[in-house]
C-alpha positions in Angstrom: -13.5 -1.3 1.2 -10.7 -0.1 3.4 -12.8 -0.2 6.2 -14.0 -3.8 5.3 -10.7 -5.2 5.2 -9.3 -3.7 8.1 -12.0 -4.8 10.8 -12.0 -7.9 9.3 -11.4 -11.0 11.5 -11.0 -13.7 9.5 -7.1 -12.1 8.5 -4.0 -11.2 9.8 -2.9 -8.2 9.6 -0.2 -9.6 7.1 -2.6 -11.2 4.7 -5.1 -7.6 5.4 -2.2 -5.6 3.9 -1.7 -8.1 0.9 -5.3 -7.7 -0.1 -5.2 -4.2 0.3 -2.2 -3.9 -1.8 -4.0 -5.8 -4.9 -7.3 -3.8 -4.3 -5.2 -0.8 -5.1 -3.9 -2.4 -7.7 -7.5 -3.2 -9.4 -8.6 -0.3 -8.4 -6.1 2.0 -9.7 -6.5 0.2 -13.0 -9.9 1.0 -13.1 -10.4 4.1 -11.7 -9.9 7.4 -13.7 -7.6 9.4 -10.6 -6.9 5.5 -9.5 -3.3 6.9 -8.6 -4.1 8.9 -5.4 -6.0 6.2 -4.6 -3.3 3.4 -4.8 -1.9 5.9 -2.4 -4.3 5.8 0.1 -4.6 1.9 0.0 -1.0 1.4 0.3 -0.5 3.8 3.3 -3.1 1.8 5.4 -1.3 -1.4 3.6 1.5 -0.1 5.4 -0.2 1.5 9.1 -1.3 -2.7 9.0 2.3 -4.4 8.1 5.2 -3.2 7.3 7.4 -6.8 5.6 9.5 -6.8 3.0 6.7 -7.3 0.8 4.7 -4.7 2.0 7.1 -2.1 1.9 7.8 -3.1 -1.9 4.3 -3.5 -2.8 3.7 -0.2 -1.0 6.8 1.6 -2.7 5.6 0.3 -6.5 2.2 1.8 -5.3 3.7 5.1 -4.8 5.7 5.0 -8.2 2.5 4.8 -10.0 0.6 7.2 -8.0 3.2 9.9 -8.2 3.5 10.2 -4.7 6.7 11.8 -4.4 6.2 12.4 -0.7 5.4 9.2 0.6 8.1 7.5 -1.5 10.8 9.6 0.5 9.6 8.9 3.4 9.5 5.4 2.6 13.1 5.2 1.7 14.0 7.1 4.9 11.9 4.7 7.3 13.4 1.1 4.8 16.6 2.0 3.7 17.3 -1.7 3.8 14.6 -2.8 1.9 14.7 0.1 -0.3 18.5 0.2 -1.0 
């Protein structure tokens, strides 16, 4: 799905990271270990756009996943969006 999304050329790499965000989002919900994966789609979520939104999105993802790493270095790359 990742792989779909990212090679596809029909989105921006803006909109790409806003679907990616709400796969992880259904997916996690679904999924029994769905919080490493909201993980994995935020990061790429991230490697494709890294707005406001994104970052937020991306930091919420990380929250529910438990992913204590990625969340610090999230707030050390967007201390102004993470403030």
């Amino acid at each position: 799905m990742i792989f779909s999304i990212e090679n596809d050329t029909r989105f921006n790499n803006r909109v790409k990271a806003v679907l990616l965000i709400r796969a992880s989002r259904a997916i996690g919900a679904i999924a029994e270990e769905g919080t490493s994966i909201e993980s994995v789609f935020a990061n790429k979520a991230l490697q494709l756009d890294d707005s406001k939104a994104v970052v937020e999105n991306s930091y919420q993802a990380y929250l529910r996943a438990g992913d204590l790493n990625k969340l610090a270095q999230l707030k050390e790359k967007h201390p102004e969006i993470l403030s």
